[in-house]
N, C-alpha and C positions, 0 to 999 in steps of 0.2 A: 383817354380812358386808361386805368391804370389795370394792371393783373393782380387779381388775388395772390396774397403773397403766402406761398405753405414753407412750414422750416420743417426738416423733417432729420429726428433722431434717433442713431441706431442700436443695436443692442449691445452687453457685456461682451468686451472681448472683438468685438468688430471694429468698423469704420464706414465711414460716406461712403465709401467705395459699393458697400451693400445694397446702394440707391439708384444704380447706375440703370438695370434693365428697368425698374420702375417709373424713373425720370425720364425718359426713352415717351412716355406715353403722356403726361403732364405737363413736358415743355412743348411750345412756346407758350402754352393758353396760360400756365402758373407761373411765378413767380418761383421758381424753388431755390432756401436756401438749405444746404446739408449741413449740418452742426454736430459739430465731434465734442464726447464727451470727454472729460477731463483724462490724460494718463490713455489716451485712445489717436489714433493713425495721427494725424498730422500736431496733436496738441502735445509732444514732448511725449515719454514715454511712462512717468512716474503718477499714479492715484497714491495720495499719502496712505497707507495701513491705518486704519479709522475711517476712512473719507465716511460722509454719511450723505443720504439721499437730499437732502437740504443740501449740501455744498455743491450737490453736483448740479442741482437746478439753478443755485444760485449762480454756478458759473454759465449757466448756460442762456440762463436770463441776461448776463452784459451781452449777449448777441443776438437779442430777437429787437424788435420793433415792435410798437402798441398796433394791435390788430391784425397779427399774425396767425393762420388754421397752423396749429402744430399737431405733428405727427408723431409718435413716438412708437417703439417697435422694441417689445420685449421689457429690458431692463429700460429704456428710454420713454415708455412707457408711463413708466414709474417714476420718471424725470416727468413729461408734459403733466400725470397728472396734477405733482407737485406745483408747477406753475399753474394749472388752469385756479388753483386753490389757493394760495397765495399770490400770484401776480396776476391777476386777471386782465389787468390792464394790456397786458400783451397778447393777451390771449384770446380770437376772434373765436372761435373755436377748437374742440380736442376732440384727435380721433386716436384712440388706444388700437393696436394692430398687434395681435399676439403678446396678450398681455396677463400676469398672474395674476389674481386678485384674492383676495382670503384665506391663502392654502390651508387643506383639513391640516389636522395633526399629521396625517398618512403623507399627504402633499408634500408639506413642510420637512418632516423626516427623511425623503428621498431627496430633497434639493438640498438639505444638510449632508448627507452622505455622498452626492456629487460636489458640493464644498472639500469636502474632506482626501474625495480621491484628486482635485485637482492641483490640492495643497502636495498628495505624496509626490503626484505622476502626473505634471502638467501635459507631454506629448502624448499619454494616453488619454486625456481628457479632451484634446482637440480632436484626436481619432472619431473616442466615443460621440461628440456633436457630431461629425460629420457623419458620421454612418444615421445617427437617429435623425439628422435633417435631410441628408439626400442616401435613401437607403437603395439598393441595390435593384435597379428598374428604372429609377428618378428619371424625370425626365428633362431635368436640367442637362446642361449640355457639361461634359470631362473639365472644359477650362475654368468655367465658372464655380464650378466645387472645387477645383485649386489655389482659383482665386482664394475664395474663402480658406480655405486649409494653411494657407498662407498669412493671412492677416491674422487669424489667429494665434500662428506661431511668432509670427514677430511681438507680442506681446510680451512685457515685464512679466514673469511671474507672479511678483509676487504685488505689479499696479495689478494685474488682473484681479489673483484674489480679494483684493480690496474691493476693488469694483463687484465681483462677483459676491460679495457678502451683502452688499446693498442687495442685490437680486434675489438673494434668500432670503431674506429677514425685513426688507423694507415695504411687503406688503401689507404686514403686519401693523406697521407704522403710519402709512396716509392708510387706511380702511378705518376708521373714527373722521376723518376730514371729507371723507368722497360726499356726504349726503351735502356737503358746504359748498360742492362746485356749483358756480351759477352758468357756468357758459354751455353752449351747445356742445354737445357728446357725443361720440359712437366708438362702439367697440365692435373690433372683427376680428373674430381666429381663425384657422383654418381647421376643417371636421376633424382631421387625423393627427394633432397638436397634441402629442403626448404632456408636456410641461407645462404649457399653456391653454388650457381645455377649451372648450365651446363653453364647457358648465362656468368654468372660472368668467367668461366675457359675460354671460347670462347675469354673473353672480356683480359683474362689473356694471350691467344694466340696470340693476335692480337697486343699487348704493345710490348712483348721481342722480341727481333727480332726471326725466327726460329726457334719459339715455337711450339710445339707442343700439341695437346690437344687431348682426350679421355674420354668418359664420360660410365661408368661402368653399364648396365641396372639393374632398380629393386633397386639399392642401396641407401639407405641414407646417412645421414652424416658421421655416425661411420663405413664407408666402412673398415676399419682396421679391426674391429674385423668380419663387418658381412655378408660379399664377401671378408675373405683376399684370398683365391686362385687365384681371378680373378685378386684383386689387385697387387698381388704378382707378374702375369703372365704379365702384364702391365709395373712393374717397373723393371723386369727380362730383359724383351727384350729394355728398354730404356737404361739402364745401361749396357747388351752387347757391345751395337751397339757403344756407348761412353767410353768403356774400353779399356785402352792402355796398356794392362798388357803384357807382355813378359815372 
């Protein structure tokens, strides 16, 4: 009997490493592969200046398999939806995990303006995520926000910015394509997701047809590393219920 195979992609400025306490609760029953996006941890260190949401799916498509639950997390999000929309073939199912979707004008203008400060002052930019995802009580543990603090800074500048302009501006882009997905859906944020809201996954339910949404209490952005049980528990039972294993 073979295992459900989930590929799971992580947000701007990260790496697979982000998957680690998650994966902790998923293996052995899933198959999991982790897929780095272009100019991200182990794939070389340059995103060309342009890169667009299409180049970064399409690289991420030479590494999935027909029948894959993909996972995508943030900006990677915005990657699976791109495939469940165009390559469906790969695509068993899409579960969007802290994901932007329609930003108002107001939304839009605040993620343009964290564009802009990570252009001047990129170590104050990694600062800033790190205080707004594990802020001061967090109950993640000291090493696992250095981990991240970390990965973040080992990043190009200026592959980041690249990457991080797809995450401003490319919701804007697949939101005309969402009502086109046919594959099964769910979206989950967590309540206290400044950037990525509960409203935005609501707003993500209500575009794909059939969608599903779930909003994770007490969590922040970085719900991967700091609720994975809950998340785990979340994408367990979405990926049963759409598994056609024999």
């Amino acid at each position: 009997m073979s295992r459900p195979r989930i590929a799971l992609i992580h947000g701007v400025g990260l790496d697979g490493s982000m998957w680690g306490p998650l994966r902790e609760f998923l293996e052995p029953e899933y198959d999991v592969q982790v897929l780095e996006l272009l100019g991200h941890g182990n794939r070389g260190h340059i995103a060309p200046e342009g890169v667009s949401l299409e180049e970064l799916a399409t690289d991420v498509a030479e590494h999935l398999e027909p029948g894959t639950h993909v996972v995508g997390f943030s900006l990677g999000a915005l990657v699976a939806q791109h495939l469940a929309r165009f390559r469906p073939d790969l695509v068993a199912s899409l579960v969007s995990v802290a994901s932007v979707c329609e930003r108002t004008s107001q939304e839009h203008a605040a993620v343009m303006i964290r564009l802009a400060a990570a252009a001047s002052d990129f170590p104050a930019t990694v600062e800033a995520s790190i205080m707004r995802w594990y802020p001061k009580g967090s109950s993640v543990p000291g090493e696992l926000i250095q981990a991240t603090r970390e990965v973040l800074l080992r990043n190009d500048p200026q592959s980041f910015l690249a990457c991080y302009r797809v995450f401003a501006t490319a919701d804007a882009e697949i939101a005309p394509e969402l009502p086109r997905i046919t594959v099964p859906s769910h979206a989950v944020t967590g309540e206290l997701d400044q950037g990525s809201t509960p409203e935005m996954s609501a707003r993500l339910a209500a575009a794909i047809p059939g969608c599903t949404y779930s909003v994770i209490s007490g969590a922040r952005h970085m719900m991967p590393v700091e609720q994975p049980h809950q998340l785990a528990n979340t994408l367990t039972a979405f990926v049963k219920e759409h598994s056609h294993v024999h």
